[in-house]
DRENZA-964252 format. One record per residue: x, y negated, z negated of N, C-alpha, C in turn. Coordinates in Angstrom, 1 decimal. Example, Ala and Ser with C-alpha at 12.3 -4.5 7.8 and 13.67 -1.06 7.14 Angstrom:
2
R, 13.2, 5.7, -7.8, 12.3, 4.5, -7.8, 13.2, 3.3, -7.8 .
R, 12.8, 2.2, -7.1, 13.7, 1.1, -7.1, 12.9, 0.0, -7.9 .
END
This chain:
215
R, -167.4, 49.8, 12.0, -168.0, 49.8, 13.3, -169.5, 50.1, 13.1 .
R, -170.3, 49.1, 13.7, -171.8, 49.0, 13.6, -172.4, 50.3, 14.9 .
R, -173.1, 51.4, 14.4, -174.3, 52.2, 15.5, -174.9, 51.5, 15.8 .
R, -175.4, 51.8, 16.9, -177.0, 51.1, 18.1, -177.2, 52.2, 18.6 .
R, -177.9, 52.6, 18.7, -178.7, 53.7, 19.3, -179.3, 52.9, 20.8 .
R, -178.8, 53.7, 22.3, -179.5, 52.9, 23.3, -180.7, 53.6, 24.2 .
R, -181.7, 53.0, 23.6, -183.0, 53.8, 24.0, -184.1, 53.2, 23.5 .
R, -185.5, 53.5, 24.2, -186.8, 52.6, 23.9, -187.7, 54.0, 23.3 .
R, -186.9, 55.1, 23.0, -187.7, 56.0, 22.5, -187.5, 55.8, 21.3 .
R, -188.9, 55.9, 20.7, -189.2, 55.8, 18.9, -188.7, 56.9, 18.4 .
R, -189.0, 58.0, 18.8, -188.5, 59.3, 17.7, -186.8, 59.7, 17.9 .
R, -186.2, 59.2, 19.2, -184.9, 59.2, 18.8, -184.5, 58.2, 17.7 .
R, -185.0, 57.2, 17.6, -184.6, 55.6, 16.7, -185.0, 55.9, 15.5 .
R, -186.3, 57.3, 15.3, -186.2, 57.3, 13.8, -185.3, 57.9, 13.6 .
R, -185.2, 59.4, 14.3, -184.1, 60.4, 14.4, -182.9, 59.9, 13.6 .
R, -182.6, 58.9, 14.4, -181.2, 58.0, 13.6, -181.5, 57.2, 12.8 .
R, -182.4, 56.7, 12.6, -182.3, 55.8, 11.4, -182.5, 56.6, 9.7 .
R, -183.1, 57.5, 10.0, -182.9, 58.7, 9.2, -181.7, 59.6, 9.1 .
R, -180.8, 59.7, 9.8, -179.5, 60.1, 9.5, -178.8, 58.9, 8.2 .
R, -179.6, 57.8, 9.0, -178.6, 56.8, 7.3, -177.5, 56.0, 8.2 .
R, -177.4, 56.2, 9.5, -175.8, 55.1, 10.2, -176.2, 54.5, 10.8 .
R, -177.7, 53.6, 11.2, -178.3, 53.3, 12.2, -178.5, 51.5, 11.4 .
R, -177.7, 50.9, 12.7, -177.5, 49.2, 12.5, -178.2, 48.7, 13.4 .
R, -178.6, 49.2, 14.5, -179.4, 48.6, 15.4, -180.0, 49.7, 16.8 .
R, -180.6, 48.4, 17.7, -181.3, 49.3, 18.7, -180.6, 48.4, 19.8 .
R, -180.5, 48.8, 21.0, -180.5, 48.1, 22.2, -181.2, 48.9, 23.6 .
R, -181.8, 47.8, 24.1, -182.9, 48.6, 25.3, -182.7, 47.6, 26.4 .
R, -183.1, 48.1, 27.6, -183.3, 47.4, 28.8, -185.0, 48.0, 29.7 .
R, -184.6, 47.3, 30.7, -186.0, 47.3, 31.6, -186.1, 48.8, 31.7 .
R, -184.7, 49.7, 31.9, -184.6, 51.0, 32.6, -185.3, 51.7, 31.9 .
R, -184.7, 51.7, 30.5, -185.1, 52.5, 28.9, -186.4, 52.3, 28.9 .
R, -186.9, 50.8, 28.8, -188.5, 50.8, 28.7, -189.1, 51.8, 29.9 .
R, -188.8, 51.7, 30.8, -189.8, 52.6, 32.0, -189.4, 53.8, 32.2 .
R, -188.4, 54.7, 31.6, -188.4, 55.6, 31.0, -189.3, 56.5, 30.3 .
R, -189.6, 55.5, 29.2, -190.3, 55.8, 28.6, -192.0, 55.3, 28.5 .
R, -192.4, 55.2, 29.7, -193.7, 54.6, 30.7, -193.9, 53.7, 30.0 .
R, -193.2, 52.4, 29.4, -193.8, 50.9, 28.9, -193.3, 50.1, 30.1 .
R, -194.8, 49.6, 30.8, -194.7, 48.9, 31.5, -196.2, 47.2, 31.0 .
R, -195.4, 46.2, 31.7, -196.1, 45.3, 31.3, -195.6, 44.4, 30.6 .
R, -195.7, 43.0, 30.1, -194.9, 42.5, 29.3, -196.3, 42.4, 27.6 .
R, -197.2, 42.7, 27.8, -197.6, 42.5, 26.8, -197.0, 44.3, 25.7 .
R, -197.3, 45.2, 26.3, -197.0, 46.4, 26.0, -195.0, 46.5, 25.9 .
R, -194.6, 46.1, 26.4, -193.2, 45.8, 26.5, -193.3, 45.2, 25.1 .
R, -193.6, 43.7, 24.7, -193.6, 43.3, 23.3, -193.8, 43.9, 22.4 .
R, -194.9, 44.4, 22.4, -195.4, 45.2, 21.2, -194.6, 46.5, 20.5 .
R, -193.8, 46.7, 21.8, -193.2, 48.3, 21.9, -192.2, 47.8, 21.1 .
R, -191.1, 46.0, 21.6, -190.3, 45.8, 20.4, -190.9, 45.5, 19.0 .
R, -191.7, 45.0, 18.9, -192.4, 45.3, 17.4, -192.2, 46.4, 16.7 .
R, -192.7, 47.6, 17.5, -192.5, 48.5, 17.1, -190.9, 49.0, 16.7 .
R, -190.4, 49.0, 17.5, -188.9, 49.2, 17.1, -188.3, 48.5, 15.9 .
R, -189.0, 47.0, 15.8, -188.2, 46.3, 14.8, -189.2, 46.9, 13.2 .
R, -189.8, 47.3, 13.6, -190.8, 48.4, 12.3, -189.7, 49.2, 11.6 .
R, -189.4, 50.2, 12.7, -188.1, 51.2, 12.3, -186.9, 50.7, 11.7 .
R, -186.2, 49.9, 12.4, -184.9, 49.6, 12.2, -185.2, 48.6, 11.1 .
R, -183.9, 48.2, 10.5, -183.4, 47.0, 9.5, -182.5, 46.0, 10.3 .
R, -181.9, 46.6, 11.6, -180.3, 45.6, 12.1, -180.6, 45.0, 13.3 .
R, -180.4, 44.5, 14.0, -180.6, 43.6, 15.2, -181.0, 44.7, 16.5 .
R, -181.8, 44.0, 17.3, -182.4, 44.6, 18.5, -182.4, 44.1, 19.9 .
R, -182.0, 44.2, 20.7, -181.4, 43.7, 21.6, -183.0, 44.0, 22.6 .
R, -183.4, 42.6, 23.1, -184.6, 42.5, 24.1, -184.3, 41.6, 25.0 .
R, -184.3, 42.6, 26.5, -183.7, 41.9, 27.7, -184.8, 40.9, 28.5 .
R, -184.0, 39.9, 28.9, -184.8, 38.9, 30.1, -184.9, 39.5, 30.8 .
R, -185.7, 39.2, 32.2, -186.1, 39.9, 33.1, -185.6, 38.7, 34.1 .
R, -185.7, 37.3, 33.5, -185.6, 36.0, 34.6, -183.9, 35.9, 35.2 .
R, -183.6, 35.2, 36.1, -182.3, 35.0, 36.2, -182.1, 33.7, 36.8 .
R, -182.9, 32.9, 36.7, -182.3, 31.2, 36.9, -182.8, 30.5, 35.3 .
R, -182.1, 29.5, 35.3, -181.9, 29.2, 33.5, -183.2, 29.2, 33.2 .
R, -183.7, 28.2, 33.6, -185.4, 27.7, 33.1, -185.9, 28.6, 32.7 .
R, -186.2, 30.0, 33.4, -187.1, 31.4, 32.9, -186.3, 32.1, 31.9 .
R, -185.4, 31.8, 32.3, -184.0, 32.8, 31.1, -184.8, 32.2, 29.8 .
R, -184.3, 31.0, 29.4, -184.8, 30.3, 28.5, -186.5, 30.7, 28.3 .
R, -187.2, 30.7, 28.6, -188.4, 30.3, 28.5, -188.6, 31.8, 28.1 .
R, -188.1, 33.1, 28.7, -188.3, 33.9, 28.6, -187.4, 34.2, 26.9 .
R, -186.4, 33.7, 27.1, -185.2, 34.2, 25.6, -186.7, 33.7, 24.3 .
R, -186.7, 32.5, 24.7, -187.2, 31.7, 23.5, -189.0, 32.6, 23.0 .
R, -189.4, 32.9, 24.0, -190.3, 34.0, 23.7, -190.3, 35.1, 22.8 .
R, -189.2, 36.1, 23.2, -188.5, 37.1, 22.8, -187.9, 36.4, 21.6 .
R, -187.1, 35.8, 21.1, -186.4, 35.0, 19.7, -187.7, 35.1, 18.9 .
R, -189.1, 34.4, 19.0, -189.6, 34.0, 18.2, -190.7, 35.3, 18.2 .
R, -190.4, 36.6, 18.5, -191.0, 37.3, 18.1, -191.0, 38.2, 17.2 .
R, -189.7, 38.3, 16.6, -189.2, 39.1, 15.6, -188.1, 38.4, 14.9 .
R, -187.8, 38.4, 13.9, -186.3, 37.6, 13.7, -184.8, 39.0, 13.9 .
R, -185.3, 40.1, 14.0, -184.2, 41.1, 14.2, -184.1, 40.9, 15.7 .
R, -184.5, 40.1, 16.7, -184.4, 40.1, 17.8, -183.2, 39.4, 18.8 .
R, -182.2, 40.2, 19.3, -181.7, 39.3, 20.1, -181.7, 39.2, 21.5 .
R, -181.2, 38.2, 22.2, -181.8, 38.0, 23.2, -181.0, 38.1, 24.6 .
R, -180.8, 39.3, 24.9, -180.5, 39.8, 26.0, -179.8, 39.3, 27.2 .
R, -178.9, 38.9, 27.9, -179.1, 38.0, 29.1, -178.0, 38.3, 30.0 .
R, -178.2, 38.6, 31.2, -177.3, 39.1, 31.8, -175.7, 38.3, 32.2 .
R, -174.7, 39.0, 33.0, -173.7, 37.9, 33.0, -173.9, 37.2, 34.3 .
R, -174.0, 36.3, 34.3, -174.6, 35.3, 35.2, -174.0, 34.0, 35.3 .
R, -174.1, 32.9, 36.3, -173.9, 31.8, 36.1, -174.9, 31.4, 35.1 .
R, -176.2, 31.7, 35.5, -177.3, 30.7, 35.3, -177.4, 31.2, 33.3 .
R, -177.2, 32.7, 33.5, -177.1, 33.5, 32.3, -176.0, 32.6, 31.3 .
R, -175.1, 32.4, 31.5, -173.9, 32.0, 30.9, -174.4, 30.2, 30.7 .
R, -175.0, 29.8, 31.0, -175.4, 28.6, 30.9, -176.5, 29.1, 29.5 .
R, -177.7, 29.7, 29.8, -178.8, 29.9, 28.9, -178.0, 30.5, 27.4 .
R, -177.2, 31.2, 27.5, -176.2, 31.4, 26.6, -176.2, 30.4, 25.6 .
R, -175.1, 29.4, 26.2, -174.8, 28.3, 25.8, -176.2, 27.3, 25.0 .
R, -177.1, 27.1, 25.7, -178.0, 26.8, 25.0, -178.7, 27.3, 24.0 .
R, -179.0, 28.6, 24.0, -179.8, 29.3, 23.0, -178.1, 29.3, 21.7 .
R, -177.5, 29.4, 22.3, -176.2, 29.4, 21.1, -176.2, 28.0, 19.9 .
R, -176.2, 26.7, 21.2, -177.0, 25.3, 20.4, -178.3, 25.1, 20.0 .
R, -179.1, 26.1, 19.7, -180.2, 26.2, 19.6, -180.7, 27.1, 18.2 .
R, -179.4, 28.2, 18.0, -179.3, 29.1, 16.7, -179.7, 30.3, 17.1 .
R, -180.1, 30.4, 18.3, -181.1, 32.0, 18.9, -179.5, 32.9, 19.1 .
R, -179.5, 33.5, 18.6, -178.5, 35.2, 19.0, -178.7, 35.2, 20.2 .
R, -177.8, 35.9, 20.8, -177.5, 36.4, 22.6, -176.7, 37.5, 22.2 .
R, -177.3, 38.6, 23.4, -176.1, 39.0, 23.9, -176.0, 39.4, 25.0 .
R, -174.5, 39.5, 25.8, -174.4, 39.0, 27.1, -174.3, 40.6, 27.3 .
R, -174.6, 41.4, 28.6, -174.9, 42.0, 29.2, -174.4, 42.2, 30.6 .
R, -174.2, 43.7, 31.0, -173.2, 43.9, 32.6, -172.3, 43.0, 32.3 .
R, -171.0, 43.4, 31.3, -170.0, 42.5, 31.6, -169.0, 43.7, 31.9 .
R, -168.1, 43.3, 32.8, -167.4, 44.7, 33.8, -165.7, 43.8, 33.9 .
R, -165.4, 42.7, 33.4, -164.4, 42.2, 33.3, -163.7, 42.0, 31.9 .
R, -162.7, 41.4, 31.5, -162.5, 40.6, 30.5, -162.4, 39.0, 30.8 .
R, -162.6, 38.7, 31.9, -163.2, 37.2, 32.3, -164.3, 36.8, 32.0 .
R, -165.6, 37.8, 32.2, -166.7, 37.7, 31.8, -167.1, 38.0, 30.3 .
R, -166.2, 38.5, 29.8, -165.9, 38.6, 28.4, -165.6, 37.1, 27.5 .
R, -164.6, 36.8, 28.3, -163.7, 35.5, 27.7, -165.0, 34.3, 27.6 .
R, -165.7, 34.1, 28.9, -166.8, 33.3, 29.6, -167.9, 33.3, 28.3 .
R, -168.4, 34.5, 28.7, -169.4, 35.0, 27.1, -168.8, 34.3, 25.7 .
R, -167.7, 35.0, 25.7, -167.4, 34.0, 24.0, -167.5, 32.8, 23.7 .
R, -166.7, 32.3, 25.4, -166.9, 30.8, 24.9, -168.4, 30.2, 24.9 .
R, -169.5, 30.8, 25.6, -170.6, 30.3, 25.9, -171.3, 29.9, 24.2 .
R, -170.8, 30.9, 23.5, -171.5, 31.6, 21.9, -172.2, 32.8, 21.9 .
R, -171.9, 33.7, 22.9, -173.0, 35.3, 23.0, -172.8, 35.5, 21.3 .
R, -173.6, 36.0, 20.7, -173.2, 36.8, 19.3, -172.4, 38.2, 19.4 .
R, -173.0, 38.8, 20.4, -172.6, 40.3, 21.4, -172.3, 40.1, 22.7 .
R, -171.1, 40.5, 23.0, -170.4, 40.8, 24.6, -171.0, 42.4, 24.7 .
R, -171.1, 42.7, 25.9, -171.5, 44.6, 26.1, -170.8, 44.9, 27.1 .
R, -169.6, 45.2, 27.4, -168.9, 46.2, 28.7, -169.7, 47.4, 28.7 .
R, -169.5, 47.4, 29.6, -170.1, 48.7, 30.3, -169.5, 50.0, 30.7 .
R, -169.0, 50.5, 29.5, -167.8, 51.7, 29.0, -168.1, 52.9, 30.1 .
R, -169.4, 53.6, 30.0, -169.6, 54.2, 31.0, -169.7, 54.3, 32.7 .
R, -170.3, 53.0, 32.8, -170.1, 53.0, 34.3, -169.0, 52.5, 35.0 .
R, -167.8, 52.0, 34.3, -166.6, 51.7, 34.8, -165.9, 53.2, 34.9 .
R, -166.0, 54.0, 33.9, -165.3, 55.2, 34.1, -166.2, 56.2, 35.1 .
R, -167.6, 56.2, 35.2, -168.4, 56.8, 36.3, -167.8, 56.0, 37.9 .
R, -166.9, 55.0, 38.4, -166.0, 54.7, 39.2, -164.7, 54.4, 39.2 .
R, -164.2, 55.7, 38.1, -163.2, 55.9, 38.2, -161.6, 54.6, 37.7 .
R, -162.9, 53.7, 36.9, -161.6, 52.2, 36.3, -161.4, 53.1, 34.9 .
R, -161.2, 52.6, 34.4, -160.4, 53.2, 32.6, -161.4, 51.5, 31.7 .
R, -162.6, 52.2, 32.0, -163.2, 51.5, 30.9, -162.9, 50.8, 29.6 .
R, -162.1, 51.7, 28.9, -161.4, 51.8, 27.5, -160.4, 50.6, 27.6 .
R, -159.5, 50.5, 28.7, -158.7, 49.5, 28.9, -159.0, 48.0, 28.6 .
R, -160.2, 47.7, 29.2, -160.9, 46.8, 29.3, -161.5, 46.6, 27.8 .
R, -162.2, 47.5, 27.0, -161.8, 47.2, 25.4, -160.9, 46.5, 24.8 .
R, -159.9, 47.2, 25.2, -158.9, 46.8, 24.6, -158.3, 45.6, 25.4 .
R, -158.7, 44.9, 26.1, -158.0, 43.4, 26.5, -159.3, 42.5, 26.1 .
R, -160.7, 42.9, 26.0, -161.1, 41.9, 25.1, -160.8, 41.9, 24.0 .
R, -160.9, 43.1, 23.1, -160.5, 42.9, 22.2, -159.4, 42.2, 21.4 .
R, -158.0, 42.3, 22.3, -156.9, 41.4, 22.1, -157.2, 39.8, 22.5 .
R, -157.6, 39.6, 23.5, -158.3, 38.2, 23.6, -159.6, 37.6, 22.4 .
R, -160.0, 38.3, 22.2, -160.8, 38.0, 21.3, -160.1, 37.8, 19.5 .
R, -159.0, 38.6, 19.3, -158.3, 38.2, 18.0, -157.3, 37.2, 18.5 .
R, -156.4, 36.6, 19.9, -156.0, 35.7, 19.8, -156.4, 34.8, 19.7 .
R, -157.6, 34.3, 20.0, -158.3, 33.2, 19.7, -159.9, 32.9, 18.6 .
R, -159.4, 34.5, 18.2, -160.4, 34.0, 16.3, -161.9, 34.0, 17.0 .
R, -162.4, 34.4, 18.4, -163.9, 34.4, 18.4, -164.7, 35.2, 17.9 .
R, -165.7, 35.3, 17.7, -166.8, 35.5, 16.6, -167.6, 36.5, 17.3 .
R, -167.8, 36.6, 18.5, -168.6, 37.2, 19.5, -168.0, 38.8, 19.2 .
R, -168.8, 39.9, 18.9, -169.0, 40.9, 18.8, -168.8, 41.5, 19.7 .
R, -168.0, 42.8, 20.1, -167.8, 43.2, 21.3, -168.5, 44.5, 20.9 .
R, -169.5, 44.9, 21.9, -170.6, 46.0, 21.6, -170.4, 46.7, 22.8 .
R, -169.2, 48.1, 22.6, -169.3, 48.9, 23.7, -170.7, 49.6, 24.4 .
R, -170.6, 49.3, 25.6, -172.6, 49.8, 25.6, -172.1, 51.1, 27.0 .
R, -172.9, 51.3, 27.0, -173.1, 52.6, 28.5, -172.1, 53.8, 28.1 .
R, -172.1, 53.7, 26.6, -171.0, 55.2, 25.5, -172.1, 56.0, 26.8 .
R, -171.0, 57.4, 26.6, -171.8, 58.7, 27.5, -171.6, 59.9, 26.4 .
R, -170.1, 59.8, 25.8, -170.2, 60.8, 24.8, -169.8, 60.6, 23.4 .
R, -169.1, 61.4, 22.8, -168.6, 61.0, 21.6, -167.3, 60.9, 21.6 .
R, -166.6, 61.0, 22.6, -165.1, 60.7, 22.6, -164.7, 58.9, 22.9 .
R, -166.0, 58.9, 23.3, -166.5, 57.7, 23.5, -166.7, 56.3, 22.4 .
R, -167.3, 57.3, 21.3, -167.5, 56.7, 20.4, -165.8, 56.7, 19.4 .
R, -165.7, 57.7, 19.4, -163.6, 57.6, 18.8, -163.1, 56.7, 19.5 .
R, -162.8, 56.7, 20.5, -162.1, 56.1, 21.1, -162.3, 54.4, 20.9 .
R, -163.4, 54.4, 21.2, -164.1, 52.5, 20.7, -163.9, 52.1, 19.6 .
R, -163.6, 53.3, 18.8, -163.7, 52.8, 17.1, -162.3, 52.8, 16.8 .
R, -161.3, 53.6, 17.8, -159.8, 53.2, 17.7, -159.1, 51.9, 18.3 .
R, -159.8, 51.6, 19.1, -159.4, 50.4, 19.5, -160.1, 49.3, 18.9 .
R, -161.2, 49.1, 18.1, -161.3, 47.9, 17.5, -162.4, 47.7, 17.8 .
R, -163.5, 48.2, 18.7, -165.1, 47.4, 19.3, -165.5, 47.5, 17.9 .
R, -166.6, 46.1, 17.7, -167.3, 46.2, 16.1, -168.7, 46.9, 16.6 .
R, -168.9, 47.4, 17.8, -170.5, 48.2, 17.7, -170.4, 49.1, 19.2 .
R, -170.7, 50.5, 18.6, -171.1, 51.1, 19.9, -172.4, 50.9, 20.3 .
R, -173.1, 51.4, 21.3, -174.7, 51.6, 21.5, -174.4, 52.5, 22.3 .
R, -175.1, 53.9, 21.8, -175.4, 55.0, 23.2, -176.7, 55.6, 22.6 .
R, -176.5, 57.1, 23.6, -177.3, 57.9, 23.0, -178.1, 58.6, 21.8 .
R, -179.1, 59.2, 21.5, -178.3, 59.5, 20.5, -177.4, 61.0, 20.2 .
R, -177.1, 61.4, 21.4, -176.3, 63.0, 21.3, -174.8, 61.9, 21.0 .
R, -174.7, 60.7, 21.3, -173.0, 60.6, 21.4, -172.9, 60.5, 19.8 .
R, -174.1, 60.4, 18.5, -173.9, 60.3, 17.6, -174.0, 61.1, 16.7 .
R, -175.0, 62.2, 17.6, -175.1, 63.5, 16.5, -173.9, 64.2, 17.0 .
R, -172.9, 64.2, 17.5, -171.8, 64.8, 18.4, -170.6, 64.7, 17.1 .
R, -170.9, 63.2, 16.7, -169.5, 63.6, 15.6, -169.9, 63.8, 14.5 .
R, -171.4, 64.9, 14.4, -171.1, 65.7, 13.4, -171.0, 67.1, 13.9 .
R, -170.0, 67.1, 15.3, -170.0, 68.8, 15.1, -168.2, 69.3, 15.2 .
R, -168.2, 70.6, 14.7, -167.1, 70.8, 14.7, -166.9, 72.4, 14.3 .
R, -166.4, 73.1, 15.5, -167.0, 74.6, 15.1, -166.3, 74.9, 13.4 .
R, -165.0, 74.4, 13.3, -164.8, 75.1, 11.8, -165.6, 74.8, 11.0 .
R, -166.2, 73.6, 10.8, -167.1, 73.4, 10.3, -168.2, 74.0, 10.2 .
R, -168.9, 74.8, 10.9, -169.6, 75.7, 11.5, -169.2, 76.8, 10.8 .
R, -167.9, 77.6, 10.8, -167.2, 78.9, 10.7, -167.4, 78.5, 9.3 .
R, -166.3, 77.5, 8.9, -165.9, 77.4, 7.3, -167.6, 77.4, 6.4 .
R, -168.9, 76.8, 6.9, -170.0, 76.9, 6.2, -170.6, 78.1, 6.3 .
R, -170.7, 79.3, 7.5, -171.3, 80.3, 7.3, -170.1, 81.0, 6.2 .
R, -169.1, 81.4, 6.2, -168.1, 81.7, 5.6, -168.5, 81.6, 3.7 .
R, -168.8, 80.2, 3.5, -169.3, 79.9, 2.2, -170.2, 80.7, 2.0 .
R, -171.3, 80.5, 2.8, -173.0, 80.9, 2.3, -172.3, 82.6, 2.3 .
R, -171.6, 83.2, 2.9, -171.6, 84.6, 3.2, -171.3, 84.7, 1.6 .
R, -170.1, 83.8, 1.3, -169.6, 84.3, 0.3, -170.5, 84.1, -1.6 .
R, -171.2, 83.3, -1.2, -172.1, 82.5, -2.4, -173.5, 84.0, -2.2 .
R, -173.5, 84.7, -1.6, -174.3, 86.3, -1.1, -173.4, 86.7, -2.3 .
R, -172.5, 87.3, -1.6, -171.6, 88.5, -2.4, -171.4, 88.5, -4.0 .
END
């Protein structure tokens, strides 16, 4: 199971990439302004920056939503890093731009997918990455996890290639859970990552040692 860390903040992204588990980054409009990058020239630069840090693929969202800008905007973003992939909502027009940047060689990945229809749609298009949206289905109350698990069975019956990248993780049960059913990449925070390293025995059993390596 591939980490992503989801966030446009640099010192979380080193944070993790210095732990040693960190395969990628994924950000949106929200993340950027967050973190006060506004603009598209400063927007770019800021993924530069990220692709500085990291070694694994970086997910950089469109902002357009009819094909022509989709496109024009992907093919931007593609040719500015090669760790870059290219973001694109689930859409008609999205799902079309898919398809092309897919006959084209550009990476995608499809984004706000809240079905396993829009899942299915995505694979066939060529996304490299599908992203459900793990947390805000269970922030109303659906069983997000469920939905894992039917792309993911759809996706081994028919042998697609398309990466299924749990995204909107909130904790680290989150992260178990995605990695028991089969997603090949989380993306969250980074607490849902430093989370599975904790564990009070762990805790107990190491002060316990040190007490005893005293005596």
């Amino acid at each position: 199971m591939k980490f992503f860390i989801d966030t446009a903040n640099l010192d979380d992204i080193r944070e993790a990439q210095e732990l040693g588990v960190l395969d990628g980054v994924t950000t949106n409009p929200s993340l950027m302004a967050k973190e006060g990058i506004r603009g598209k020239d400063n927007i770019l630069k800021h993924y530069l920056k990220i692709c500085e840090i990291v070694e694994g693929d970086v997910s950089a969202e469109v902002i357009a939503t009819d094909f022509d800008e989709i496109v024009k905007e992907g093919e931007e973003l593609a040719e500015l890093h090669p760790q870059i992939v290219v973001k694109v909502p689930m859409i008609r027009e999205g799902i079309k731009a898919i398809k092309y940047f897919s006959d084209q060689g550009i990476r995608t990945n499809c984004t706000l997918v809240f079905s396993a229809g829009q899942a299915l749609l995505a694979a066939k298009a060529g996304a490299t990455y599908v992203s459900p949206f793990l947390g805000r289905l269970d922030d109303i109350s659906t069983d997000g996890l469920q939905l894992i698990a039917e792309i993911r069975q759809i996706y081994d019956n028919y042998e697609f290639e398309t990466q299924i990248l749990a995204a909107s993780i909130r904790h680290t049960m989150h992260v178990v859970n995605c990695a028991k059913i089969g997603a090949d990449v989380m993306t969250g925070p980074l607490s849902s990552i430093d989370g599975l390293l904790k564990h009070p025995l762990t805790d107990s059993g190491l002060e316990k040692f040190l007490q005893d390596a005293k005596s």
